[in-house]
N, C-alpha and C positions, 0 to 999 in steps of 0.2 A: 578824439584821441584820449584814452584813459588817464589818469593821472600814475605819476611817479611814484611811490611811493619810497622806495629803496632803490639805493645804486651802491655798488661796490668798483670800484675804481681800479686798475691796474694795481691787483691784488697780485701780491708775491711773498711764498713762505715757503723756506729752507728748513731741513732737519741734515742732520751730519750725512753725506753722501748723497743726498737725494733734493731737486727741486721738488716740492710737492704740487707749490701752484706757481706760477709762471705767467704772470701779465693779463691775469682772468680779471674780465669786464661781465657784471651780473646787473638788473633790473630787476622788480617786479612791479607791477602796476596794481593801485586799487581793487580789492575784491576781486582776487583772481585765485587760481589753482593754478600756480606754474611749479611744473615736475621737474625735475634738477635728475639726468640719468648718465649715465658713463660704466665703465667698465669700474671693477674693484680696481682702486690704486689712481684712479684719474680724479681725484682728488675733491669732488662732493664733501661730503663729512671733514675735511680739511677746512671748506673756503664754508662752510656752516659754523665750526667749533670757533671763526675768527667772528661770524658774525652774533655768536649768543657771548662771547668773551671768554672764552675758554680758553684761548690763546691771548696775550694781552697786548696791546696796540705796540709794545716791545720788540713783539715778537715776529713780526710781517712787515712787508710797506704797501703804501694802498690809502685809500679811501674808504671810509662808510658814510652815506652821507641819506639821511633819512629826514625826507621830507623840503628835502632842500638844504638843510646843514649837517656838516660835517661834525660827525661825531666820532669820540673815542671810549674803547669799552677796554677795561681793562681786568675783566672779571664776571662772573655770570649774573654777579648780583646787577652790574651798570645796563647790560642788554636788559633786563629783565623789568626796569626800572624806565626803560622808553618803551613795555608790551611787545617784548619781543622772549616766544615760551620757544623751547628746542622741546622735543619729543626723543630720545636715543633708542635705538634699535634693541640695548639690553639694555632695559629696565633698572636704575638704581634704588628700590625700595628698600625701604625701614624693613626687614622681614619680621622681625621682631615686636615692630608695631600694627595696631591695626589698621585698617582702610580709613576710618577719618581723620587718624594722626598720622597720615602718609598723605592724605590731602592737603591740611592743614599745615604740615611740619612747618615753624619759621612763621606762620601768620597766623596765629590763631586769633579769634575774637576775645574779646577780654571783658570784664564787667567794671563796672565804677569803680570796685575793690582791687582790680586789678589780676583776677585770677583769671583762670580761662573760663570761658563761660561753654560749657559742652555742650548744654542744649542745643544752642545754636548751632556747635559744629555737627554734631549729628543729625540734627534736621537738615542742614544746608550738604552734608553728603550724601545724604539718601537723595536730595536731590540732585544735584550732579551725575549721581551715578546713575538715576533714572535715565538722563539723557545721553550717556554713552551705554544703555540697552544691558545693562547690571544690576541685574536683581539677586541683592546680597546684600545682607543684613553690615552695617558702616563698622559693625565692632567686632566682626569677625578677623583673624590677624590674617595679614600680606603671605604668611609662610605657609597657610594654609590653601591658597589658590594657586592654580594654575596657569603659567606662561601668559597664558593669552589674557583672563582675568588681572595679572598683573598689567599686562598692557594697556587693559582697556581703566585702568585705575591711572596710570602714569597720566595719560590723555583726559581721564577728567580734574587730573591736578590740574593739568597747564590749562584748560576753558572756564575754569571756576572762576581765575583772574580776569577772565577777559581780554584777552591778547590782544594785540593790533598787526603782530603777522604773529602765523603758527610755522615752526618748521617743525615737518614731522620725517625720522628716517629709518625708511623701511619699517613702517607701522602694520603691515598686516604680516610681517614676516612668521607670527605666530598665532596669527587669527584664523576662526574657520571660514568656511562662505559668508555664511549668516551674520557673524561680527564683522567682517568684511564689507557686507553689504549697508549694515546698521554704521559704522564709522563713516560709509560714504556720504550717509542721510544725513549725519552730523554735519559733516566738514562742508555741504552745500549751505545749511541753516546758517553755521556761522559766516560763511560770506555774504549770505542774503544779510544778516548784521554789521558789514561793514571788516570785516575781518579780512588778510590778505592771507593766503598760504603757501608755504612752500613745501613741495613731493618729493622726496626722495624713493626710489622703487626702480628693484630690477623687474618688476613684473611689469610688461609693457600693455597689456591685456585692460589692469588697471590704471595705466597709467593714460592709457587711450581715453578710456571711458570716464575719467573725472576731469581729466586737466584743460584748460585755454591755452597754454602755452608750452611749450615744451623748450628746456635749453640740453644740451649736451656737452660732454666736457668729456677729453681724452689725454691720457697723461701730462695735467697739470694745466690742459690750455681750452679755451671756450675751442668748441669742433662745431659747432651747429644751432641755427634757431628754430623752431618749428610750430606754426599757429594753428591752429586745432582743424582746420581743414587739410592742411598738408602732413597728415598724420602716415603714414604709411612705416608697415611696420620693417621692409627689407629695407628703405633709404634711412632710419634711424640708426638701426644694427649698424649700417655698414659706416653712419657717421662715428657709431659709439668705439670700432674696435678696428676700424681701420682698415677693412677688409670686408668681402662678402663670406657670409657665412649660409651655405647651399642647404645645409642638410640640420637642423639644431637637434635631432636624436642619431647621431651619427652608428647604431647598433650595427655589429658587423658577426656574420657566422663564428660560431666555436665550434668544436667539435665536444657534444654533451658526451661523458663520459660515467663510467660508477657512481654509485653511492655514497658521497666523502662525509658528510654529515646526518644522522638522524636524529630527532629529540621524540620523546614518546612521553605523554601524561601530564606535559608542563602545568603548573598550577602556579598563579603568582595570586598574594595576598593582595587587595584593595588599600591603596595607600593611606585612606581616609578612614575605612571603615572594614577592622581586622574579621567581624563574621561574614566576608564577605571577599569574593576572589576577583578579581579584574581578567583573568585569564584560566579558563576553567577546562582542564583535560586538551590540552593541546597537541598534535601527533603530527609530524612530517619529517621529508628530506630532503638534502641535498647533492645533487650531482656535480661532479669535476666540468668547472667549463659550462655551466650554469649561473645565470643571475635571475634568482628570485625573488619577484616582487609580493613584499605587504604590504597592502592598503588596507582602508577603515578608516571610519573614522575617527576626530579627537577623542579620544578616552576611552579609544576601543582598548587598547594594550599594548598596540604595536610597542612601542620601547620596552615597556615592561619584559616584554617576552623576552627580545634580543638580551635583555638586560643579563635575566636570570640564566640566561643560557652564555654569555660571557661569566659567569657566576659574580653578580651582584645581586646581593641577598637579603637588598631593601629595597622594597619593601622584603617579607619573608616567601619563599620560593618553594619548590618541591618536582621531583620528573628526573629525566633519565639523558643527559646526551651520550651518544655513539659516535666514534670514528673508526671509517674504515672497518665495520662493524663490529668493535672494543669498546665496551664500557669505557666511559669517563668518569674521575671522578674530579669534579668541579668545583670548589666550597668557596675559591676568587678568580679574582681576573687572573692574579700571577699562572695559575692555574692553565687555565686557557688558554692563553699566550703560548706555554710549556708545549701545547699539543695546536699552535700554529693556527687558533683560532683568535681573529683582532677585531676588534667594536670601534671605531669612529660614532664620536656618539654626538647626538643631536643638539649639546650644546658644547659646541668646540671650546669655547672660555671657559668654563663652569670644570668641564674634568677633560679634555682634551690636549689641551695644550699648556705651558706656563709660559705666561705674555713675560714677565719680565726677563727672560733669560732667551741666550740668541738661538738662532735655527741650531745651533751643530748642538747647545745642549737637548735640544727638544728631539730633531731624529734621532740622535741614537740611545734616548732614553730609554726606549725598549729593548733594547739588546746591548745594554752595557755586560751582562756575561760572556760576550763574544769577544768585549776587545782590551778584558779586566783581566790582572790577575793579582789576587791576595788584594784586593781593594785597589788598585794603581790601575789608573785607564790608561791604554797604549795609545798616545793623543793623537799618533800618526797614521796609527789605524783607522782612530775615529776620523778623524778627517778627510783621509780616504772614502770611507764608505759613506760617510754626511757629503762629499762632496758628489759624488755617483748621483744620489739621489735630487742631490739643489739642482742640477744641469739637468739629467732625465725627467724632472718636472717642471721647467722651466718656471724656478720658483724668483721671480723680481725684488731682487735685492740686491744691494752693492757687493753682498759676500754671507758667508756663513755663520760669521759671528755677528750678525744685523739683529738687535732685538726685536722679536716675535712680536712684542704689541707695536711695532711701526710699521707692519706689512699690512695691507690691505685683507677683506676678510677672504674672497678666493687664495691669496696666498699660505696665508693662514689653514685653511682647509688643505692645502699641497701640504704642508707641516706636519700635518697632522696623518695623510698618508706616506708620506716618506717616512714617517715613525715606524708607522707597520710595514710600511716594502723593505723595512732593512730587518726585518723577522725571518724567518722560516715560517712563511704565509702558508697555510693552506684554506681555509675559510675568510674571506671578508666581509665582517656586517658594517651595512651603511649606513646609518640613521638619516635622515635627509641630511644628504653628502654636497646639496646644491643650494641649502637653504643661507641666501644676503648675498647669494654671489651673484656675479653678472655673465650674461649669456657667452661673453669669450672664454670666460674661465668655468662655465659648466660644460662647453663645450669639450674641453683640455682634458676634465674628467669620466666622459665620458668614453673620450678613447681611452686614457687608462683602464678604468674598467674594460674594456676591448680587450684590452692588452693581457692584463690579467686572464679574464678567461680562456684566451687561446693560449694562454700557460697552463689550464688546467684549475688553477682558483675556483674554489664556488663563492657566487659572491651572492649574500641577501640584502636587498635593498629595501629601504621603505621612504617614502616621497609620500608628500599629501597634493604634490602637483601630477593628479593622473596621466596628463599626456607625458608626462616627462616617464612613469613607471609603463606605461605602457607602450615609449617606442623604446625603453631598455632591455626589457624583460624578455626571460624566454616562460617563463609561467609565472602563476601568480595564486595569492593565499589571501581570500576576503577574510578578515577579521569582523566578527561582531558578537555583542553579549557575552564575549570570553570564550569566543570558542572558533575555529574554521569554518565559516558559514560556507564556501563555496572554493572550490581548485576551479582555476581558470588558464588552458593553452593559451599562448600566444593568438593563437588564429581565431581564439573565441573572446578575447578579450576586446573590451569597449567601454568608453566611459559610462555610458549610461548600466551595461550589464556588472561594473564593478558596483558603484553607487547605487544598484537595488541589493546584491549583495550585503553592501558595507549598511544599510537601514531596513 
């Protein structure tokens, strides 16, 4: 039988209105991969933030008891100090600083004199980084890479130390294959060292393929244990959400209708390097009651494009949108919004939503001209139409005025389209509209978009999970080298014929 390693004890933790955990009992054993999965809102990243002390032994009741005694962590510093590293889904980097003083931050080595000694730190990050498959120079700054570079920098902070468990959550949410695959190579080496980890992932695919153990947890309470031969993937689901889920691309006919969007010549500038475009003469359309899918891949442009065609104009942009075949003219988002065009963009936190303030300020932030007059918001109005939207979305929360950073990330994502369904929608871009969420609530989205389209909405989607764009889609637009490499029907579309495409 493996050794113990960690136990959590009838773990319980309250926020105003809501239990979040509820009498959860956790384990993991020696040099393991056990995967921690549930639905957004079932409380993972809760019963994780209690075990790195991010919540302080104040704040819950329970047990941690590692190795055999009971311990109390009342701060990130105290977890961190018995080798225990957290891994967070967005990334908290220095952007400011570079890659080895985002390593190093808080430990640097020092010399006799007392000063930092950089040698050291730059030779000991170029090696770290080597083993999370980073070849990038340690003195280049954080603000200059990309999501997934950031990610894969976060991850060699925490193995530098040498952890004794790793909890990592939703680590490949913005990785490609290939870093994907290289993170796996890692995360096996360090348990072959003695190292224990803990998975968080809605990706079951991945979660099949690394983990020993599987637990589950469903609003707030253990639902399931599952050892790496009783892996299947419909009795997991149906532990995680409580219910069988028949169909996970639930696409349903529309009636395709005219022309509602064109863009012609798009050109967006290379974020990095201004003689140089990321998006080079770009030309399509969209029909009413159409959802069209982008793919490509990372750095092909996909966001860029959407970007500049919600008119954000950073990087710098150039091209033509048309509605209803009327020049636009576009130079911001207010812009665009005016003529019923809305961007859900790929990082809900970053410009999507504002976490500290509740749902009713967040929907009806885009159409406060509707329920204002001379500055004075009509608050019975608003609350009317924030409340339309909380129920039609079946968004989990005590009420409307529940702050946006205590919902789960599928909720959060509902937020952020009940913002735009209280518009005069006609166009909806999706930036990966399903990415950290869990399979009930991409589920919930996908009939939306259902819904939408047999309204008439054109909607443009882009997903870096192919099966997911190809059971939504009614066509589709290969991105590569800055340009449309290929239009793909429905009925010709495949993963493999998208992916010679998108390379």
């Amino acid at each position: 039988m493996p050794k113990v390693i960690l136990e959590m004890k009838h773990i319980t933790k309250k926020f105003p209105g809501v239990k979040a955990l509820d009498d959860v009992n956790f384990e993991l054993y020696e040099q393991e991969i056990l995967s921690l999965v549930g639905e957004n809102g079932a409380g993972k990243s809760t019963l994780m933030k209690i075990l790195s002390g991010a919540y302080s032994r104040y704040e819950y009741s329970g047990e941690i008891i590692l190795n055999g005694s009971v311990q109390s962590f009342n701060n990130p510093a105290d977890s961190e100090r018995y080798g225990i590293q957290m891994i967070y889904q967005e990334t908290n980097a220095m952007l400011d600083l570079n890659i080895a003083e985002n390593i190093f931050i808080g430990r640097y080595p020092k010399k006799k004199s007392g000063s930092i000694n950089w040698k050291e730190v730059y030779a000991e990050a170029g090696e770290v980084l080597a083993r999370v498959g980073l070849t990038i120079n340690p003195r280049e700054l954080v603000r200059n890479l990309s999501t997934s570079q950031q990610q894969l920098v976060a991850i060699a902070k925490a193995i530098r130390v040498n952890p004794f468990i790793l909890v990592l959550d939703e680590p490949t949410s913005t990785l490609t294959k290939s870093e994907c695959e290289n993170l796996f190579v890692i995360l096996n080496e360090l348990i072959s060292q003695g190292i224990s980890c803990i998975y968080i992932s809605h990706k079951l695919d991945e979660v099949f393929k690394i983990s020993d153990r599987i637990i589950v947890m469903r609003d707030g309470k253990n639902a399931g244990k599952f050892n790496k031969g009783e892996f299947e993937r419909k009795d997991i689901i149906t532990c995680m959400v409580g219910r069988e889920i028949s169909n996970m691309y639930p696409k349903e006919p529309a009636a395709i209708g005219n022309e509602i969007l064109r863009v012609e010549h798009i050109r967006v500038q290379h974020p990095y390097n201004p003689q140089k475009n990321i998006i080079e003469d770009v030309n399509f359309s969209l029909h009413r009651g159409e959802i069209l899918g982008l793919a490509g891949l990372v750095g092909s442009g996909r966001s860029e494009l959407v970007n500049a065609i919600f008119g954000v104009r950073k990087p710098k942009s150039s091209g033509d949108v048309y509605m209803d075949g009327k020049k636009l003219r576009i130079d911001r988002p207010r812009d665009a919004l005016a003529h019923g065009i809305a961007l859900a963009t790929e990082d809900r936190k970053k410009n999507g939503i504002v976490l500290i303030k509740p749902i009713r300020d967040n929907i009806s932030l885009a159409s406060l001209g509707k329920i204002s007059r001379f500055g004075n918001i009509n608050r019975r109005e608003e609350t009317k139409r924030v409340q339309i939207q909380f129920d039609n979305l079946r968004i989990k929360a005590p009420g409307i005025d529940t702050l946006v950073v205590n919902l789960s990330g599928g909720n959060q994502q509902k937020v952020v389209l009940g913002k735009w369904l209280s518009t005069d929608l006609k166009v909806l871009i999706l930036d990966e509209p399903t990415r950290g969420i869990d399979v009930g609530a991409k589920v919930e989205i996908y009939h939306i978009m259902n819904r939408l389209a047999k309204e008439g909405v054109g909607i443009i989607m882009i997903s870096s999970e192919l099966p997911e764009l190809i059971g939504m889609c009614d066509r589709f637009l290969v991105l590569a080298q800055g340009r449309v490499n290929v239009e793909l029907l429905r009925c010709e579309a495949d993963e493999v014929s998208i992916m010679m495409a998108a390379m």
